[in-house]
Biopython code that builds the backbone (N, CA, C, O; Angstrom):
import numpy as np
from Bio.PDB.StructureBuilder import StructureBuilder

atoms = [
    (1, "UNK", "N", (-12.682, 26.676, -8.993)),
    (1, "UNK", "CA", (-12.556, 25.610, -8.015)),
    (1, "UNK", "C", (-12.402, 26.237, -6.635)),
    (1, "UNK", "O", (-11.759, 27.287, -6.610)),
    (2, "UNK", "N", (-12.741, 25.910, -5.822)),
    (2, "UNK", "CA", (-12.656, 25.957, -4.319)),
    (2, "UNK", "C", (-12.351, 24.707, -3.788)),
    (2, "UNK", "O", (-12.803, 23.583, -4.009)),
    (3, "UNK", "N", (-11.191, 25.283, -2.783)),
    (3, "UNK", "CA", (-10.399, 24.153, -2.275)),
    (3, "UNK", "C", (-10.427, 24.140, -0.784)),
    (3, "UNK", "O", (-9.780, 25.112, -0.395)),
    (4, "UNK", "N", (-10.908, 23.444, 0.224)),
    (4, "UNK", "CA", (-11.118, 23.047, 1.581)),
    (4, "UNK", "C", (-9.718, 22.490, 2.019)),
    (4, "UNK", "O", (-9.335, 21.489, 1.413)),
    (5, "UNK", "N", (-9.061, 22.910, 2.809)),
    (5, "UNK", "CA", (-7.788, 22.102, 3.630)),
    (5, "UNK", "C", (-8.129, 21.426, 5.090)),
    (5, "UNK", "O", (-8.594, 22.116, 5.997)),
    (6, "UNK", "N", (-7.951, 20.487, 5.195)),
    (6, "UNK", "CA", (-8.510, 20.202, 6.783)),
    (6, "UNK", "C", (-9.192, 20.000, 7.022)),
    (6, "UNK", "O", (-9.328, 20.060, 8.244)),
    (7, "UNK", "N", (-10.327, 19.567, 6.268)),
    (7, "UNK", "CA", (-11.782, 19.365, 6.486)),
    (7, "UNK", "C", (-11.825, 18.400, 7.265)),
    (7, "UNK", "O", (-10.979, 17.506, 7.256)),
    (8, "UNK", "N", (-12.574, 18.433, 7.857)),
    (8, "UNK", "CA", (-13.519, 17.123, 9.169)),
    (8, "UNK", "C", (-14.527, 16.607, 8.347)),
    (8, "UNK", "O", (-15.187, 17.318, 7.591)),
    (9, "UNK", "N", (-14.663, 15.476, 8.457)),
    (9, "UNK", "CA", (-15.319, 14.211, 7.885)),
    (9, "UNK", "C", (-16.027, 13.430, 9.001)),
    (9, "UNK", "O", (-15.352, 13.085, 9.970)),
    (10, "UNK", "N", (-16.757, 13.258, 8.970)),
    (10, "UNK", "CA", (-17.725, 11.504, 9.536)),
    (10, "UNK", "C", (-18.632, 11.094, 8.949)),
    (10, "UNK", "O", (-19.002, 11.454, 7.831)),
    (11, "UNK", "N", (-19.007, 10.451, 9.494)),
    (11, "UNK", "CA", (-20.230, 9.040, 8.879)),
    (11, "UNK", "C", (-20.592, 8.536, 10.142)),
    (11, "UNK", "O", (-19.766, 8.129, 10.959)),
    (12, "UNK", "N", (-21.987, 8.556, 10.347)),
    (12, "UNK", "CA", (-22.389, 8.035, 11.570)),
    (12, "UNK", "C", (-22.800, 6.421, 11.178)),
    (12, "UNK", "O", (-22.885, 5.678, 12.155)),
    (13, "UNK", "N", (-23.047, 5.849, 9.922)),
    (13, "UNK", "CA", (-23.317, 4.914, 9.350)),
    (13, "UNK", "C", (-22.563, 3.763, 9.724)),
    (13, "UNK", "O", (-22.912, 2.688, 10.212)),
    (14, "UNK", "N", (-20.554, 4.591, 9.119)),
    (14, "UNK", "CA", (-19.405, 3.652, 9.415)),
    (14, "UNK", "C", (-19.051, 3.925, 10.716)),
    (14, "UNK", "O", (-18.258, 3.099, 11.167)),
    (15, "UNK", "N", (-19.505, 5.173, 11.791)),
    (15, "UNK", "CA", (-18.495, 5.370, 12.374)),
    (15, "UNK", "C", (-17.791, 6.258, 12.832)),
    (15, "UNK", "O", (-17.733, 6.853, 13.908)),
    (16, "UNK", "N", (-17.156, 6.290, 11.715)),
    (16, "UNK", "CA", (-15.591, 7.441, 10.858)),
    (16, "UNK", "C", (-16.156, 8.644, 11.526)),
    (16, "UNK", "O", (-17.290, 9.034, 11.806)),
    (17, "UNK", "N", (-14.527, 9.240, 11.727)),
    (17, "UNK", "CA", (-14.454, 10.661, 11.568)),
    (17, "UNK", "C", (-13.093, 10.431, 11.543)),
    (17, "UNK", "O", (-12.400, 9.556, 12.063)),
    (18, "UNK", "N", (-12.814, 11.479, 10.768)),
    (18, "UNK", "CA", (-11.446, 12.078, 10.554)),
    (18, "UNK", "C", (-10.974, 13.338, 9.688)),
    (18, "UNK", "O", (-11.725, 14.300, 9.844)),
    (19, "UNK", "N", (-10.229, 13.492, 9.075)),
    (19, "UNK", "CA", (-10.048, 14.467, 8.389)),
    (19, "UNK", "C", (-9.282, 14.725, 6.637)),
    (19, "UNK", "O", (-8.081, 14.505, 6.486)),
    (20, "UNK", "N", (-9.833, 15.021, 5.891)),
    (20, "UNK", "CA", (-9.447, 15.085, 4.701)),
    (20, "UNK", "C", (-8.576, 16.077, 4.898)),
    (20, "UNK", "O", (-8.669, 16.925, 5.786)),
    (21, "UNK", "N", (-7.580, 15.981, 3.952)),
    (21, "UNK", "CA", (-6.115, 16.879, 3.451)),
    (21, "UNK", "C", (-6.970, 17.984, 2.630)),
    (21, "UNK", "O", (-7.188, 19.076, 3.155)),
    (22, "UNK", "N", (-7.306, 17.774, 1.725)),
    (22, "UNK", "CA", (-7.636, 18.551, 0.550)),
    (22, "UNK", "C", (-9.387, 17.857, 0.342)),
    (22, "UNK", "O", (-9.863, 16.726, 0.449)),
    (23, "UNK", "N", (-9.833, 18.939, 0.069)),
    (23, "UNK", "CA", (-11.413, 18.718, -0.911)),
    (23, "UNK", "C", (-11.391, 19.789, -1.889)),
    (23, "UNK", "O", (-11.393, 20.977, -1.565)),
    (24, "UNK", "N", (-11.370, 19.368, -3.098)),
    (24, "UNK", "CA", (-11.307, 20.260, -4.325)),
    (24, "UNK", "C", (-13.426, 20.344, -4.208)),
    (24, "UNK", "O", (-14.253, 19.524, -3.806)),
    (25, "UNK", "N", (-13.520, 21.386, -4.637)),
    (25, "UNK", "CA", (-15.360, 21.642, -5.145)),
    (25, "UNK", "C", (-14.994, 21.892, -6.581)),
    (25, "UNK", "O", (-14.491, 23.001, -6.762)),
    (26, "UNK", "N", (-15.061, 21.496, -7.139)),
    (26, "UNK", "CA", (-15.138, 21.986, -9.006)),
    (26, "UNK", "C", (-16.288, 22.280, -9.539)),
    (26, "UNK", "O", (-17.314, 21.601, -9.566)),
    (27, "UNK", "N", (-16.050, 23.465, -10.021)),
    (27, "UNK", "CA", (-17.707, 23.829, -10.787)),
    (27, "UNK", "C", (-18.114, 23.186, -11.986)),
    (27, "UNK", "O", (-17.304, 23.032, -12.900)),
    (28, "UNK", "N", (-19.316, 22.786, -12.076)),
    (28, "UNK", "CA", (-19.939, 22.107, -12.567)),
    (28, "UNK", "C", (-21.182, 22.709, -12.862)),
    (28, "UNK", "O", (-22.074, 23.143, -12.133)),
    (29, "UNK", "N", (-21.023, 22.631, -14.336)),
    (29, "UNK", "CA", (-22.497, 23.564, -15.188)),
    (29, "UNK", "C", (-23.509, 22.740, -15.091)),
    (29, "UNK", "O", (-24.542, 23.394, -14.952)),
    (30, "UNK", "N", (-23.759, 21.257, -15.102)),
    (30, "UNK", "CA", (-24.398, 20.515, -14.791)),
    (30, "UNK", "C", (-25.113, 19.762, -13.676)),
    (30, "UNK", "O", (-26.328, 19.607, -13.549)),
    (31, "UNK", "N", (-24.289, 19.393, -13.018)),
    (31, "UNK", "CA", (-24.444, 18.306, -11.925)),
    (31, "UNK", "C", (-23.680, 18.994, -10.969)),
    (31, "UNK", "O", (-22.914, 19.941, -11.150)),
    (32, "UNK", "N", (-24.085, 18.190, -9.536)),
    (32, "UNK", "CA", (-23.142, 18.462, -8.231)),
    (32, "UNK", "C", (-24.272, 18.849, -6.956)),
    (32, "UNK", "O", (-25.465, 18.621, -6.754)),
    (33, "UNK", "N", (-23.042, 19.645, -6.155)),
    (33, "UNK", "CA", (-23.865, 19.866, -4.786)),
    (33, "UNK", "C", (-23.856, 21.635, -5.226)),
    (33, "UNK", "O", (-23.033, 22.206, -5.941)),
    (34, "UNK", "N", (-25.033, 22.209, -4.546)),
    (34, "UNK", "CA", (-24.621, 23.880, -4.466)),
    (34, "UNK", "C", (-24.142, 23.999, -3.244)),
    (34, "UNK", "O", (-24.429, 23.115, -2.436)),
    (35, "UNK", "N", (-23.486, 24.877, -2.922)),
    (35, "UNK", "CA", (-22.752, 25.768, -1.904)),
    (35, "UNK", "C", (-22.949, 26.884, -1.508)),
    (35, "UNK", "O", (-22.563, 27.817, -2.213)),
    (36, "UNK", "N", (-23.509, 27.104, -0.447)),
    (36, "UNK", "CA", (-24.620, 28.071, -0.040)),
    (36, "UNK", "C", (-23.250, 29.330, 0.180)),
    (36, "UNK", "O", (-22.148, 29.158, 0.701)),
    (37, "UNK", "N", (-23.836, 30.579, -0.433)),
    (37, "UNK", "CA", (-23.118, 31.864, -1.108)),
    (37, "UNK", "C", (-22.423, 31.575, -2.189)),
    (37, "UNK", "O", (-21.903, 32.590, -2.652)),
    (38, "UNK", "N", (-22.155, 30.436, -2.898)),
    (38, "UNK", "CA", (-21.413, 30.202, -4.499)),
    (38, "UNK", "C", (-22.908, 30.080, -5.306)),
    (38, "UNK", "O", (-23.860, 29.501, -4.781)),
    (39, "UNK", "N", (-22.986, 30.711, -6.670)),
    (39, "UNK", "CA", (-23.491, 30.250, -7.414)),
    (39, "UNK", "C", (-23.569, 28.627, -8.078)),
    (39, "UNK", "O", (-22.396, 28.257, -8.020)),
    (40, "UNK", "N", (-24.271, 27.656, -8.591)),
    (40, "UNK", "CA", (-24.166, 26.716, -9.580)),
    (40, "UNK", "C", (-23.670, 25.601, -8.471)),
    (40, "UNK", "O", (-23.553, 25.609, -7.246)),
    (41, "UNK", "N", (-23.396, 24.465, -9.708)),
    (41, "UNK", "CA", (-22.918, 23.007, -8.926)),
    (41, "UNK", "C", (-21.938, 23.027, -8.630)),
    (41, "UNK", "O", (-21.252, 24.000, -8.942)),
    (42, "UNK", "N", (-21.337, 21.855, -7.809)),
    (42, "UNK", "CA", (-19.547, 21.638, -7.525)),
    (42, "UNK", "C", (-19.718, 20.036, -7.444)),
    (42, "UNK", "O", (-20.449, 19.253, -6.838)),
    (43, "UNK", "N", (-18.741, 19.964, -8.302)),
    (43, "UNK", "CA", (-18.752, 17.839, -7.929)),
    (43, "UNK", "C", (-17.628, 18.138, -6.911)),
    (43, "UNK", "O", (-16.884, 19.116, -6.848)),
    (44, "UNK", "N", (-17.700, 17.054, -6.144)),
    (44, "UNK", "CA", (-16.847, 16.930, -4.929)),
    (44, "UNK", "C", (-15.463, 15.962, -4.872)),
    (44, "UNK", "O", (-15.608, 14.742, -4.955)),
    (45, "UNK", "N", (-14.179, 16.519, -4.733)),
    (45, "UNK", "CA", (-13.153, 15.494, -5.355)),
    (45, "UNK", "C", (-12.401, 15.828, -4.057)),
    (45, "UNK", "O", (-12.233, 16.994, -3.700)),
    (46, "UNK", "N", (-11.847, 14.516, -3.199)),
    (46, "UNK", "CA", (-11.287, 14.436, -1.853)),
    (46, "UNK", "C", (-9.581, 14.559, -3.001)),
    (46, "UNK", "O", (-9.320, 14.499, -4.203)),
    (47, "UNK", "N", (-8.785, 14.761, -1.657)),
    (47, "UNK", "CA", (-7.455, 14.638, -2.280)),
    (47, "UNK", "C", (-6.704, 14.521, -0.966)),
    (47, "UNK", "O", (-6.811, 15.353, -0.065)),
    (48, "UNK", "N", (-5.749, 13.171, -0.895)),
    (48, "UNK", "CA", (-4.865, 12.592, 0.066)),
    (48, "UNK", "C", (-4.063, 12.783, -0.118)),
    (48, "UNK", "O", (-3.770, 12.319, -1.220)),
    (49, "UNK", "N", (-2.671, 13.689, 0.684)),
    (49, "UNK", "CA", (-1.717, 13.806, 0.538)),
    (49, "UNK", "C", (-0.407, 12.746, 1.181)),
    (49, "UNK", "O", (0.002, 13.028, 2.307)),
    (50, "UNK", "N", (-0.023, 12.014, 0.736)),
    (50, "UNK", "CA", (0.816, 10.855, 1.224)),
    (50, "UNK", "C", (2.698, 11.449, 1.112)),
    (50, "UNK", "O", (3.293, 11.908, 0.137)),
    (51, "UNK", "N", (3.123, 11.229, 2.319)),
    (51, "UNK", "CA", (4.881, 11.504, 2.957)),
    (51, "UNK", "C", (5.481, 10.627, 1.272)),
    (51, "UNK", "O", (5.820, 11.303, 0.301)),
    (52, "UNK", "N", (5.489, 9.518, 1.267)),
    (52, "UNK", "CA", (6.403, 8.579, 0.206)),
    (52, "UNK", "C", (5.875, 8.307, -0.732)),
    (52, "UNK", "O", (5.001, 9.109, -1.061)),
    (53, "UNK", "N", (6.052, 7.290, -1.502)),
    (53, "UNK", "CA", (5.765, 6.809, -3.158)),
    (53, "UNK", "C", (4.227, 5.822, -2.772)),
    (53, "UNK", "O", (3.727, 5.641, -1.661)),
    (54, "UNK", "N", (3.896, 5.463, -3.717)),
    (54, "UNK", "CA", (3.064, 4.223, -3.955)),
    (54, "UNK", "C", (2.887, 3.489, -3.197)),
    (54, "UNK", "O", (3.971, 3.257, -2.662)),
    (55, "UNK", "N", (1.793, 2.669, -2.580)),
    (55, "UNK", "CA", (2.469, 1.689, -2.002)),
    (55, "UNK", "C", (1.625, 0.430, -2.566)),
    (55, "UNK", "O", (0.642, 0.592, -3.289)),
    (56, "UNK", "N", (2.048, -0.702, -2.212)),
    (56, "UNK", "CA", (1.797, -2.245, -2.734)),
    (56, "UNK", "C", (0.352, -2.390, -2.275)),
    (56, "UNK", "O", (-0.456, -2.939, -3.025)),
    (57, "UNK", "N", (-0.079, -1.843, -0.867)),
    (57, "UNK", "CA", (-0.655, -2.432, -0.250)),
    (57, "UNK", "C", (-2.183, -1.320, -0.652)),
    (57, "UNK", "O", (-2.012, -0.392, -1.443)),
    (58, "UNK", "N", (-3.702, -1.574, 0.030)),
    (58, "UNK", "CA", (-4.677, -0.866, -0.436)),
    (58, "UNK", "C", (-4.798, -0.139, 0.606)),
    (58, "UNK", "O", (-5.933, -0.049, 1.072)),
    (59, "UNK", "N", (-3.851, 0.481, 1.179)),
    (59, "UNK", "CA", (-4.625, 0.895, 2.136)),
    (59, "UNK", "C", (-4.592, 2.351, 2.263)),
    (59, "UNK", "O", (-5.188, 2.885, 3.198)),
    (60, "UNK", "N", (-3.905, 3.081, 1.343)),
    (60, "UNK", "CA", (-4.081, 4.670, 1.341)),
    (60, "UNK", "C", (-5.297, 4.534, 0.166)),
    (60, "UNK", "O", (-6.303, 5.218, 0.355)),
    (61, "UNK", "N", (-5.258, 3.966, -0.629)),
    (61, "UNK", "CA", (-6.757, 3.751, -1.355)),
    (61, "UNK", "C", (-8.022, 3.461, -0.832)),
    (61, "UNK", "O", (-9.084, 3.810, -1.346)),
    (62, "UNK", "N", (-7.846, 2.589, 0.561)),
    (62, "UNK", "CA", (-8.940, 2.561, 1.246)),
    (62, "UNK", "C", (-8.831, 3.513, 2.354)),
    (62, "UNK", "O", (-9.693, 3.311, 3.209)),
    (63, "UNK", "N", (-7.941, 4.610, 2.638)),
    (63, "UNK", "CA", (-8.357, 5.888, 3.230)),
    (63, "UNK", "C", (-9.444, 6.710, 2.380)),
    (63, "UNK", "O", (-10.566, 7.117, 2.683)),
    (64, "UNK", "N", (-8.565, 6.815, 1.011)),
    (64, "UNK", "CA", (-9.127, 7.869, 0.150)),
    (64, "UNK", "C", (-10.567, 7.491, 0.070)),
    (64, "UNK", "O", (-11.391, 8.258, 0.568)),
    (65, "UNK", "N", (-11.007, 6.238, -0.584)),
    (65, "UNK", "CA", (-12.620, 5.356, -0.511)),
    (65, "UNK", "C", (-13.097, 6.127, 0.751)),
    (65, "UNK", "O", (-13.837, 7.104, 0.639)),
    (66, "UNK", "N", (-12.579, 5.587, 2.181)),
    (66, "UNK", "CA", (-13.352, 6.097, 3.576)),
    (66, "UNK", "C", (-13.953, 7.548, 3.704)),
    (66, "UNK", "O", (-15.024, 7.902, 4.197)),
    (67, "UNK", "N", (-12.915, 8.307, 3.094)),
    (67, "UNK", "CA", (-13.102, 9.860, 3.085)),
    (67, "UNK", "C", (-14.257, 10.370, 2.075)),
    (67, "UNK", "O", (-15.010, 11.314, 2.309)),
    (68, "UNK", "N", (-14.257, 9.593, 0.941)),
    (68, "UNK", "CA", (-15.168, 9.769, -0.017)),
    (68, "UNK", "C", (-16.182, 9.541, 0.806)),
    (68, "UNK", "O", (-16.462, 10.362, 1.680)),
    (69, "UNK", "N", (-16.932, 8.298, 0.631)),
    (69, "UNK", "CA", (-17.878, 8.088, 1.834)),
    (69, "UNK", "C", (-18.532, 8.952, 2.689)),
    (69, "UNK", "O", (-19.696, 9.349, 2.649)),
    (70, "UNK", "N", (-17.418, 9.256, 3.665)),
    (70, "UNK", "CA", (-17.782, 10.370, 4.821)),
    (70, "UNK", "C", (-18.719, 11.737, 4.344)),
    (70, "UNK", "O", (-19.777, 12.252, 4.706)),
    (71, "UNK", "N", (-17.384, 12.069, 3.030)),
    (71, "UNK", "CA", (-17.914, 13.057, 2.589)),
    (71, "UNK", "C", (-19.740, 12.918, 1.534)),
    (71, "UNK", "O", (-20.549, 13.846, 1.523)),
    (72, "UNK", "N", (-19.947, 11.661, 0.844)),
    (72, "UNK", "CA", (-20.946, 11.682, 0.558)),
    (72, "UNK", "C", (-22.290, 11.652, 1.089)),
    (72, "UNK", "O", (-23.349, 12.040, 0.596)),
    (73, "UNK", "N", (-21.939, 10.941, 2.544)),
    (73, "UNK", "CA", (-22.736, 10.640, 3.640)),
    (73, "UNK", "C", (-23.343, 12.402, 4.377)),
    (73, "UNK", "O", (-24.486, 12.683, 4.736)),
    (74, "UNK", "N", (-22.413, 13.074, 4.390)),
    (74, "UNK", "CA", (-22.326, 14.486, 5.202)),
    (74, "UNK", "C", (-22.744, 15.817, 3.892)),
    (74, "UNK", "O", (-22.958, 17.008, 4.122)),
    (75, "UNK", "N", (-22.754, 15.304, 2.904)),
    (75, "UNK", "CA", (-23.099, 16.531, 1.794)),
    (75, "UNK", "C", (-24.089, 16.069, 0.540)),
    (75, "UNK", "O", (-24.253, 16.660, -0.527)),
    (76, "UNK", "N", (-24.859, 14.509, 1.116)),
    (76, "UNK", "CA", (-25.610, 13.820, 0.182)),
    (76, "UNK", "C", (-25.402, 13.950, -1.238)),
    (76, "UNK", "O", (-26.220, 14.477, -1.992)),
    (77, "UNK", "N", (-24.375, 13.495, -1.567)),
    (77, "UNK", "CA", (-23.624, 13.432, -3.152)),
    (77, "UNK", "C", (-23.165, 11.891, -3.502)),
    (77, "UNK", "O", (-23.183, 10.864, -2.824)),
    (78, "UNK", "N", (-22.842, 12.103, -4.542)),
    (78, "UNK", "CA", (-21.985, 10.149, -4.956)),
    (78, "UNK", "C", (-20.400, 11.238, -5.318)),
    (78, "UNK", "O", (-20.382, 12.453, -5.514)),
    (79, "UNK", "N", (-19.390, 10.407, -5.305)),
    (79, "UNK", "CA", (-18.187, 10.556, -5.274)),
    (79, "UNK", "C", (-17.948, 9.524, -6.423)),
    (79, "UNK", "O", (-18.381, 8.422, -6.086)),
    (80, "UNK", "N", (-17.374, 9.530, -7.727)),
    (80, "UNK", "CA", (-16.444, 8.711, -8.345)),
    (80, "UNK", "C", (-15.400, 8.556, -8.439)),
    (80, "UNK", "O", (-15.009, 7.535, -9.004)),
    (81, "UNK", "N", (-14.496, 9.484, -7.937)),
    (81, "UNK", "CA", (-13.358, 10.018, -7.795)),
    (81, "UNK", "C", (-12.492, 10.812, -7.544)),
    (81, "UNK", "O", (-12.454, 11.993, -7.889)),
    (82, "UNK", "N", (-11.465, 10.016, -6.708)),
    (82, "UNK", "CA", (-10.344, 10.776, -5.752)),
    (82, "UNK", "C", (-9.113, 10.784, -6.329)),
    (82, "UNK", "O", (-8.814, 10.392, -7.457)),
    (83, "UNK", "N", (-8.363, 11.291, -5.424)),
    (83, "UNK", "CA", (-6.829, 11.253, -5.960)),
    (83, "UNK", "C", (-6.010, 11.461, -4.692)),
    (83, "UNK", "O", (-6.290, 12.354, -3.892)),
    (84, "UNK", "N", (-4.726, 10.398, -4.483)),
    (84, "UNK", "CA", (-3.803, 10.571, -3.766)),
    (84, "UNK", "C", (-2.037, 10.791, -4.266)),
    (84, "UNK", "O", (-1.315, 10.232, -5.092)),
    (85, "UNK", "N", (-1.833, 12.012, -3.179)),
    (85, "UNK", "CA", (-0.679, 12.579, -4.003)),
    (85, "UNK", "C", (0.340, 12.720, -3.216)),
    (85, "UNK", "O", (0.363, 13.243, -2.102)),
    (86, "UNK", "N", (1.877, 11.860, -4.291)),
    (86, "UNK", "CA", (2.757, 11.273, -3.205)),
    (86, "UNK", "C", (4.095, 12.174, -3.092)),
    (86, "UNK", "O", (4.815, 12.280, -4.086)),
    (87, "UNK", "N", (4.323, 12.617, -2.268)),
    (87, "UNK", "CA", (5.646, 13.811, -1.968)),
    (87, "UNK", "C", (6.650, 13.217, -2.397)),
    (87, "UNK", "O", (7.620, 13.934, -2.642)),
    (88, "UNK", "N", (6.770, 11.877, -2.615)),
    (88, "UNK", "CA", (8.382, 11.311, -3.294)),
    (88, "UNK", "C", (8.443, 11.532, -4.812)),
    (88, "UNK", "O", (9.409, 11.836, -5.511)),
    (89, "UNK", "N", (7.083, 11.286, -5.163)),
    (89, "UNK", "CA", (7.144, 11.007, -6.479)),
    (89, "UNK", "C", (6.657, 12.270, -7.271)),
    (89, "UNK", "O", (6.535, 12.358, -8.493)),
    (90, "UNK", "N", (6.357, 13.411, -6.149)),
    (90, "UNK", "CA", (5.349, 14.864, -6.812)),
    (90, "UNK", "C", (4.635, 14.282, -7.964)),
    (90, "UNK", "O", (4.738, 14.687, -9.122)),
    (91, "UNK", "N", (3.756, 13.105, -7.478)),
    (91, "UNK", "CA", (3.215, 12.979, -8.549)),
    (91, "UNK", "C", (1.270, 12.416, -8.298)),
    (91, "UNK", "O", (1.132, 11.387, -7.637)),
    (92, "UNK", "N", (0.406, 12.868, -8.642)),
    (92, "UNK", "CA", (-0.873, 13.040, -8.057)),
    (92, "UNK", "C", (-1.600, 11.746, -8.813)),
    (92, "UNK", "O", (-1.622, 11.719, -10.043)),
    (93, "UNK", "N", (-2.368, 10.360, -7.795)),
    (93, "UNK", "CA", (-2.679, 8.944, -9.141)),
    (93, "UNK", "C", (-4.355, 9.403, -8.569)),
    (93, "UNK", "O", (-4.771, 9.667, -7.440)),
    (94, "UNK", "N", (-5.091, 9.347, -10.015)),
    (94, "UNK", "CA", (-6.405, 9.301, -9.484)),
    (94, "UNK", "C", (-6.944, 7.701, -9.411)),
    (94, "UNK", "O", (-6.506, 6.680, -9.940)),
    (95, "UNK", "N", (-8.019, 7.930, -8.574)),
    (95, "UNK", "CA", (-8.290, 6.676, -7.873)),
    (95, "UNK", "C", (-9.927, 6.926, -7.995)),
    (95, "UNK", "O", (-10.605, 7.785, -7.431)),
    (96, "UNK", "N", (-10.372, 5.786, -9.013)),
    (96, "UNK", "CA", (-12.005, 5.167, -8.980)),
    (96, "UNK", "C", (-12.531, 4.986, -7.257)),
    (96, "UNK", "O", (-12.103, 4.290, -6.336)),
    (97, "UNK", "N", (-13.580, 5.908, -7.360)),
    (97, "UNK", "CA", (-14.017, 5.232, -6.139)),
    (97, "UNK", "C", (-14.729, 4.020, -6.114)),
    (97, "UNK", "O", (-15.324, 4.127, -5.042)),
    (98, "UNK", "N", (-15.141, 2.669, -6.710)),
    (98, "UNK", "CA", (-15.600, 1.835, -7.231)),
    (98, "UNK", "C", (-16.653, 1.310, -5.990)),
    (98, "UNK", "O", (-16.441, 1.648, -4.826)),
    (99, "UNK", "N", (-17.582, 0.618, -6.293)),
    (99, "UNK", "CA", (-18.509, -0.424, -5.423)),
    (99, "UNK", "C", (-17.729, -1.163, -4.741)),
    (99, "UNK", "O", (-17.700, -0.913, -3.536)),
    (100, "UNK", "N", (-16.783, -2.380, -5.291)),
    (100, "UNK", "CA", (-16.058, -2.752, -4.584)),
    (100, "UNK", "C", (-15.303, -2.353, -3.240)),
    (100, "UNK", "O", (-15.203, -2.955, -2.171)),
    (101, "UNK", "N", (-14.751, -0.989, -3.715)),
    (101, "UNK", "CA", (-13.595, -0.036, -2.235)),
    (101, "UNK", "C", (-14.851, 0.281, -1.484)),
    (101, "UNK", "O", (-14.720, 0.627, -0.310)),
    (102, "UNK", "N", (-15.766, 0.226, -1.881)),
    (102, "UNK", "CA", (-17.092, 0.776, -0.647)),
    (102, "UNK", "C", (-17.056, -0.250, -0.231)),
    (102, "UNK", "O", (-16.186, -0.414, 0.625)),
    (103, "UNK", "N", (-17.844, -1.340, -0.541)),
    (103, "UNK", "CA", (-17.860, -2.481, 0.061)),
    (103, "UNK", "C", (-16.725, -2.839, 1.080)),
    (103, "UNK", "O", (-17.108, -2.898, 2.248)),
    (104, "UNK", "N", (-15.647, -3.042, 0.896)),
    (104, "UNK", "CA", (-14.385, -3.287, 1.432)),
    (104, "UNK", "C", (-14.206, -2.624, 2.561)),
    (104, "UNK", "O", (-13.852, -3.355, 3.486)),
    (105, "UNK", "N", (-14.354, -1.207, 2.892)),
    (105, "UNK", "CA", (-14.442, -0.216, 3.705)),
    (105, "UNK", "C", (-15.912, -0.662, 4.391)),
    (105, "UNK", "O", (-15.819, -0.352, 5.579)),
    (106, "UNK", "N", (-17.091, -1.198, 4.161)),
    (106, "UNK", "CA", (-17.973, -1.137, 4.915)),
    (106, "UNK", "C", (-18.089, -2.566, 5.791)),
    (106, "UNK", "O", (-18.755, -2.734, 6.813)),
    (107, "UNK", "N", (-17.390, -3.378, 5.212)),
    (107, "UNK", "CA", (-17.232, -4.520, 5.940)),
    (107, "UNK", "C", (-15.956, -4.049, 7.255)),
    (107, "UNK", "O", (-16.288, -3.833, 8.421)),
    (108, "UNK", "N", (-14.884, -3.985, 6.885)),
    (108, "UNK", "CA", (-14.259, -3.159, 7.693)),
    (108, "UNK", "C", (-14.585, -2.394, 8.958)),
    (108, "UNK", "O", (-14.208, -2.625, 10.108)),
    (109, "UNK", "N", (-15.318, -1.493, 8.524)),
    (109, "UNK", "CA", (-15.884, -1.331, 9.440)),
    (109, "UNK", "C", (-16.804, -1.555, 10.407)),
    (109, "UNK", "O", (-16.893, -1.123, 11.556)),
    (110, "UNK", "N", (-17.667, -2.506, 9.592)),
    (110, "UNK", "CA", (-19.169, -3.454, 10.063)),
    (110, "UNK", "C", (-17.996, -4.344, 11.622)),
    (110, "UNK", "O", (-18.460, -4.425, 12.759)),
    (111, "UNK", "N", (-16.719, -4.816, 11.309)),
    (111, "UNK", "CA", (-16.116, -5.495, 11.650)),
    (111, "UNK", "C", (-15.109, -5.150, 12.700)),
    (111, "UNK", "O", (-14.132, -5.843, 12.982)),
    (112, "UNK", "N", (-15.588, -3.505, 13.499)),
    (112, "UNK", "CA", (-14.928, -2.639, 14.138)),
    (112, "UNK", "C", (-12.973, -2.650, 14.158)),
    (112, "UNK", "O", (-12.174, -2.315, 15.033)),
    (113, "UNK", "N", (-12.785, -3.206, 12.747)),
    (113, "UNK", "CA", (-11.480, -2.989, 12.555)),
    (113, "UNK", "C", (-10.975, -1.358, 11.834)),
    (113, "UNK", "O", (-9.866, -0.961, 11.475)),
    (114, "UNK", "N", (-12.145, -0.781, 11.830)),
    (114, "UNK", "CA", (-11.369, 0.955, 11.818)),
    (114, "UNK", "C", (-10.394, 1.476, 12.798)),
    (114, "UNK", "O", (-10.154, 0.644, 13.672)),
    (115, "UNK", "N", (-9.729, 2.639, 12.934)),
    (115, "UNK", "CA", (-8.965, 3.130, 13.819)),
    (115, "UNK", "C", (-9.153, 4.540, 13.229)),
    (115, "UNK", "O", (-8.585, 5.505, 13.741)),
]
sb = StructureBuilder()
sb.init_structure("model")
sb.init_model(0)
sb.init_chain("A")
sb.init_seg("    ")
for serial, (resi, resn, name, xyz) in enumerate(atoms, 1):
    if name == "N":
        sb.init_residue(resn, " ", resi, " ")
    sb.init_atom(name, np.array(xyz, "f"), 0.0, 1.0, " ", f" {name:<3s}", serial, name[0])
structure = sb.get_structure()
């Protein structure tokens, strides 16, 4: 695995730019993106690091979705899944990137309510 800290993200589509915490590359005998000087595939897995626990609301889920995105938009890949990981709970929830959280995020943004 190769792991990216800090990565810069955009999407000229939504918009977006910002920055991912973590991008795991996992090798992949099959499928993925190559990585120019790595041998073979890497599927691409964002990872959000969050201060507190859980929350009620969608909206570190619709970070994680945004970042996916960015990143599929900028390395022409599909993303199924992320994971955000919460310092209260040291505990890491993976998260479907689903049609729906795209959708949700693209209206959003269609709707210049990003920041």
């Amino acid at each position: 695995m190769i792991i990216s800290r800090a990565m810069p993200v955009f999407s000229r589509t939504l918009g977006l730019s910002g920055e991912c915490d973590v991008v795991e590359f996992r090798k992949n005998a099959e499928q993925g993106i190559s990585l120019r000087g790595k041998g073979g595939y890497y599927t691409v897995y964002p990872v959000e690091y969050k201060r507190g626990a859980p929350k009620e609301s969608l909206c570190d889920i619709l970070q994680l979705t945004a970042q996916a995105m960015c990143l599929e938009e900028m390395l022409y890949c599909t993303i199924s899944e992320g994971a955000l990981y919460y310092f209260e709970t040291h505990h890491r929830v993976k998260i479907s990137i689903t049609d729906e959280l795209r959708d949700y995020v693209y209206v959003t943004c269609a709707n210049h309510k990003c920041t």
